[in-house]
SEMAR-401310 format. One record per residue: residue number from 1; x, y, z of N, C-alpha, C in turn. Coordinates in nm, 2 decimals, padded with zeros to 4 digits, always signed. Layout:
! residues N
nuke, nxx, nyy, nzz, caxx, cayy, cazz, cxx, cyy, czz
NUM, X, Y, Z, X, Y, Z, X, Y, Z
...
END
This chain:
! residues 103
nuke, nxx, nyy, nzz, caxx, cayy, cazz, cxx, cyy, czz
1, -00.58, -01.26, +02.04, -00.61, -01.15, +01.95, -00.69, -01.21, +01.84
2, -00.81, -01.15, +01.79, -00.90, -01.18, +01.68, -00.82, -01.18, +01.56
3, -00.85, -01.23, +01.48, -00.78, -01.22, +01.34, -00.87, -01.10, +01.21
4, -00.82, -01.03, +01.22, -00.83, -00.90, +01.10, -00.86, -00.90, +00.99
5, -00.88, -00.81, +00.94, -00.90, -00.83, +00.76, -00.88, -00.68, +00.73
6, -00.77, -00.65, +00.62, -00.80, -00.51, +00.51, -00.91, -00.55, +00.42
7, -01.03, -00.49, +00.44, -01.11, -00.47, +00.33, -01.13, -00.36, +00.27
8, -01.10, -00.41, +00.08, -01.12, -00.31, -00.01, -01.24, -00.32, -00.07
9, -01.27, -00.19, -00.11, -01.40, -00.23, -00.20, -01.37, -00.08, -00.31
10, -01.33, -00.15, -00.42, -01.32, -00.08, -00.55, -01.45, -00.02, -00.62
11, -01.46, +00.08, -00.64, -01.57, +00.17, -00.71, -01.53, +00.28, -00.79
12, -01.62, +00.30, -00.86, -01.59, +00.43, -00.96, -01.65, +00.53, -00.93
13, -01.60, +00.66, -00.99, -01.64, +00.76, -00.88, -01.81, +00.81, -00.91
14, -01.85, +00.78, -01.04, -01.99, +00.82, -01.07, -02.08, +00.75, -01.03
15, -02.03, +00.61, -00.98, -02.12, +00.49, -00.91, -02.22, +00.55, -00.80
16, -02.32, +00.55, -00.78, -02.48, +00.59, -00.72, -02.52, +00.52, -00.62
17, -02.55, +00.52, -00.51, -02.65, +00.41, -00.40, -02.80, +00.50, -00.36
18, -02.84, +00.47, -00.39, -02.98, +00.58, -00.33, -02.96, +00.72, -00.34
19, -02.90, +00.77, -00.48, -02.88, +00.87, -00.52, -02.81, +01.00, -00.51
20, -02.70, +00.90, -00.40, -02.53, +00.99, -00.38, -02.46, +00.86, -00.39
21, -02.33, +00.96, -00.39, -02.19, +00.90, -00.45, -02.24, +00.73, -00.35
22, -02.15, +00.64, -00.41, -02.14, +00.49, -00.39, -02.06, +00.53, -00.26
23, -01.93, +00.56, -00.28, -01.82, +00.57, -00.20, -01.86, +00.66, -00.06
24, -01.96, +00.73, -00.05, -02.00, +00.83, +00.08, -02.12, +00.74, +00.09
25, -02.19, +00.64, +00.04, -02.25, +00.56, +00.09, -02.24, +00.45, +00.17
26, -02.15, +00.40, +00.12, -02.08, +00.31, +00.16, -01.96, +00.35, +00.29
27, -01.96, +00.42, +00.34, -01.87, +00.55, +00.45, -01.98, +00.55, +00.55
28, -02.06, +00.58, +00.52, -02.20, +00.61, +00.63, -02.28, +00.47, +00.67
29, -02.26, +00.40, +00.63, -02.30, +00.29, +00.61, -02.16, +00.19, +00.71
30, -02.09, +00.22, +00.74, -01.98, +00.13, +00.78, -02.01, +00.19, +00.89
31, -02.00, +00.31, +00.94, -02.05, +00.42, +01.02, -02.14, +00.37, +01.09
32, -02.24, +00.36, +01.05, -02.39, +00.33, +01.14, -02.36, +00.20, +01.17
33, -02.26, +00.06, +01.10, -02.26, -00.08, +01.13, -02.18, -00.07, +01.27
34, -02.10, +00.08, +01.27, -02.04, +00.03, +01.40, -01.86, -00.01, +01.37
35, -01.80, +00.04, +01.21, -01.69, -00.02, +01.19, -01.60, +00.12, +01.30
36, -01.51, +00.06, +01.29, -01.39, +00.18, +01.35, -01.32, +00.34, +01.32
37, -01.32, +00.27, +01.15, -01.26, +00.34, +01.10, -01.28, +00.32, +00.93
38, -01.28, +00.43, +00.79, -01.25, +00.36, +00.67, -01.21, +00.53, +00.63
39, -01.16, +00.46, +00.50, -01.11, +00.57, +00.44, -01.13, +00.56, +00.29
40, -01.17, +00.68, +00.18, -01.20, +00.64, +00.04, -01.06, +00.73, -00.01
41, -01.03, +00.66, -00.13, -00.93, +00.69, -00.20, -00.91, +00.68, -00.33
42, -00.90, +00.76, -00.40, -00.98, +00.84, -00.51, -00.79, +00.81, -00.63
43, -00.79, +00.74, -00.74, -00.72, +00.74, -00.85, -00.68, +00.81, -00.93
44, -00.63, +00.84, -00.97, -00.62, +00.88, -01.11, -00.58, +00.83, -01.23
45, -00.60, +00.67, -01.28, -00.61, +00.61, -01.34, -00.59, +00.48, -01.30
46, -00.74, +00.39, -01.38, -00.72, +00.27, -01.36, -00.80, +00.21, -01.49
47, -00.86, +00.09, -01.47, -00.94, -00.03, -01.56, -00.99, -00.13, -01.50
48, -01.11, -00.17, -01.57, -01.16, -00.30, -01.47, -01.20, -00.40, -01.55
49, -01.26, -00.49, -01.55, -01.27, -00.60, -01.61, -01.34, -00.59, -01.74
50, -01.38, -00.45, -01.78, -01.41, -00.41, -01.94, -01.27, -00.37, -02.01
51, -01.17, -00.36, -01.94, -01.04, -00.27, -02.04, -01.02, -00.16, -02.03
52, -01.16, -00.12, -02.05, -01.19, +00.08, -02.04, -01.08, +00.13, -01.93
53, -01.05, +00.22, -01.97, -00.95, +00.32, -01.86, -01.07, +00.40, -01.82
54, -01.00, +00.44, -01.66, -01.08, +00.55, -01.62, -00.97, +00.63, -01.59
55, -00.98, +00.76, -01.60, -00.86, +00.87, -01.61, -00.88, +01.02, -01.56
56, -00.79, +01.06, -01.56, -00.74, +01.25, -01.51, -00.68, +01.24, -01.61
57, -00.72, +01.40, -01.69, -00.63, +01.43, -01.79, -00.65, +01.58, -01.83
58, -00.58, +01.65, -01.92, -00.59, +01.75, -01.98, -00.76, +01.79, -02.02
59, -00.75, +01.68, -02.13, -00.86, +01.69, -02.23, -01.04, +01.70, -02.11
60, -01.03, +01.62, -02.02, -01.14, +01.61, -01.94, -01.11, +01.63, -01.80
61, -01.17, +01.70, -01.74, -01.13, +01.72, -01.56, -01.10, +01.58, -01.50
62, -01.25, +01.50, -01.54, -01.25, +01.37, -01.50, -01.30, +01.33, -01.52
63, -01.26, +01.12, -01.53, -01.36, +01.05, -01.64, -01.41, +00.92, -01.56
64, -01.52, +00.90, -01.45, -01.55, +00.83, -01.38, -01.44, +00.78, -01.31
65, -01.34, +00.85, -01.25, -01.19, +00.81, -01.19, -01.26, +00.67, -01.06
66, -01.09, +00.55, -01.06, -01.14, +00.49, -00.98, -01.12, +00.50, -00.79
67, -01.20, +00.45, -00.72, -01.24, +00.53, -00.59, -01.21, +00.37, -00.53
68, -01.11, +00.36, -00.41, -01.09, +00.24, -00.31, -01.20, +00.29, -00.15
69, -01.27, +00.24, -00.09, -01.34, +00.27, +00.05, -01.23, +00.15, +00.10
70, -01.17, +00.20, +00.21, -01.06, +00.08, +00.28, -01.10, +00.07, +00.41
71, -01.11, -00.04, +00.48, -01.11, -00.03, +00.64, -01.07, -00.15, +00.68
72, -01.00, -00.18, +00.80, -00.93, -00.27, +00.88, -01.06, -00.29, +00.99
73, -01.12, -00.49, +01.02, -01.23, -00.47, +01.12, -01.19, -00.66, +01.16
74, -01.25, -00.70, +01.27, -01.22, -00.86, +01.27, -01.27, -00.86, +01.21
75, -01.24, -00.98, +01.16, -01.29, -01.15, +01.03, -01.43, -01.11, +01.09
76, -01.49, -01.18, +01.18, -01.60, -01.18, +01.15, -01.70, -01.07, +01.14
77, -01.67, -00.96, +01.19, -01.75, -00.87, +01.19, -01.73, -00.76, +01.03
78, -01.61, -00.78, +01.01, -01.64, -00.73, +00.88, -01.68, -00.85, +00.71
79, -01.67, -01.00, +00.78, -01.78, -01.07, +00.66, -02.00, -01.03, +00.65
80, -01.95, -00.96, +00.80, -02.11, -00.93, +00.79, -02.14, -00.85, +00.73
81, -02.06, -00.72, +00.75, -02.08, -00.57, +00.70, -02.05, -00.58, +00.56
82, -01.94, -00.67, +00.47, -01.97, -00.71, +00.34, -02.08, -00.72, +00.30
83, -02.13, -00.84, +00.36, -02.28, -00.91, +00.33, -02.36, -00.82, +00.26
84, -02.39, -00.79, +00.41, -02.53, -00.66, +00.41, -02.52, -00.54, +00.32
85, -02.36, -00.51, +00.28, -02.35, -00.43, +00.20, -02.36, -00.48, +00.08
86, -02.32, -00.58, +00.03, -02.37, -00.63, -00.12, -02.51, -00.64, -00.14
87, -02.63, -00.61, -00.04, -02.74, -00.56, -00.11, -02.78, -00.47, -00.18
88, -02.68, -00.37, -00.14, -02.66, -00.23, -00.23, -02.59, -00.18, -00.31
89, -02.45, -00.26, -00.35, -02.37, -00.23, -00.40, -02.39, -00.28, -00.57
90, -02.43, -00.26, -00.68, -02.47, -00.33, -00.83, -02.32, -00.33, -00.90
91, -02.24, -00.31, -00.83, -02.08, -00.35, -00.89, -02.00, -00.33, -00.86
92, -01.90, -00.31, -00.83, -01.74, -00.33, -00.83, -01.67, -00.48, -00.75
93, -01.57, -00.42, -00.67, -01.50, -00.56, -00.67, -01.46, -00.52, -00.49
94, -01.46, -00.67, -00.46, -01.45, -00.63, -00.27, -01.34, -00.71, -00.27
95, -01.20, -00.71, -00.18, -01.14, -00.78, -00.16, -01.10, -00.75, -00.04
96, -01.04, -00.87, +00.07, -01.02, -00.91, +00.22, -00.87, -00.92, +00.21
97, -00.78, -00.89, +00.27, -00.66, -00.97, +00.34, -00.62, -00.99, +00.45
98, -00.56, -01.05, +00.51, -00.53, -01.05, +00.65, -00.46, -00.92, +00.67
99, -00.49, -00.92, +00.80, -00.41, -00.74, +00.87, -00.37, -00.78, +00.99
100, -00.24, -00.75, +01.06, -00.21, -00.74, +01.15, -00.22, -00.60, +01.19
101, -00.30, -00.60, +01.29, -00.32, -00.42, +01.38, -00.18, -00.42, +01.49
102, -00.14, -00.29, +01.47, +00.00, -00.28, +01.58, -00.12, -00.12, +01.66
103, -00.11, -00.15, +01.77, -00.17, +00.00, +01.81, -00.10, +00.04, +01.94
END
């Protein structure tokens, strides 16, 4: 059996790639590489390496809330699709862990 990876890739929701959402870019883009499966998942409060909160609240509908794209792919085939995706991506944060798939 290949060895796995959960890959996250943290974004905010107002984040842009060629002029739609980061998060549905980055979806269509895993899509076309051929991944399996991903899924985006939308916060309602977080912070990143500025302090700033991003938030849901009363006062505003919403304030750049933070957005997870997650997908389960092998090790090596999803260090590629990283890769090539950090040509497009001008910020957030990607992180890998091992995944055991039960199917």
């Amino acid at each position: 059996m290949a060895v796995s990876v959960l890959v996250r890739i943290f974004l905010k929701e107002g984040d842009r790639v060629e002029g739609i959402p980061a998060y549905r870019f980055v979806v269509e883009f895993l899509n076309r590489e051929g991944v399996r499966g991903a899924t985006v998942l939308k916060g309602i409060l977080g912070y990143g390496t500025t302090g700033e909160y991003h938030f849901e609240g009363i006062e505003t509908l919403s304030y750049d809330l933070p957005v997870v794209v997650e997908f389960v792919e092998e090790e090596g085939k999803a260090m590629e699709v990283v890769e090539k995706l950090g040509k497009f991506l001008k910020g957030g944060l990607v992180s890998l862990e091992r995944a055991e798939i039960w199917e």
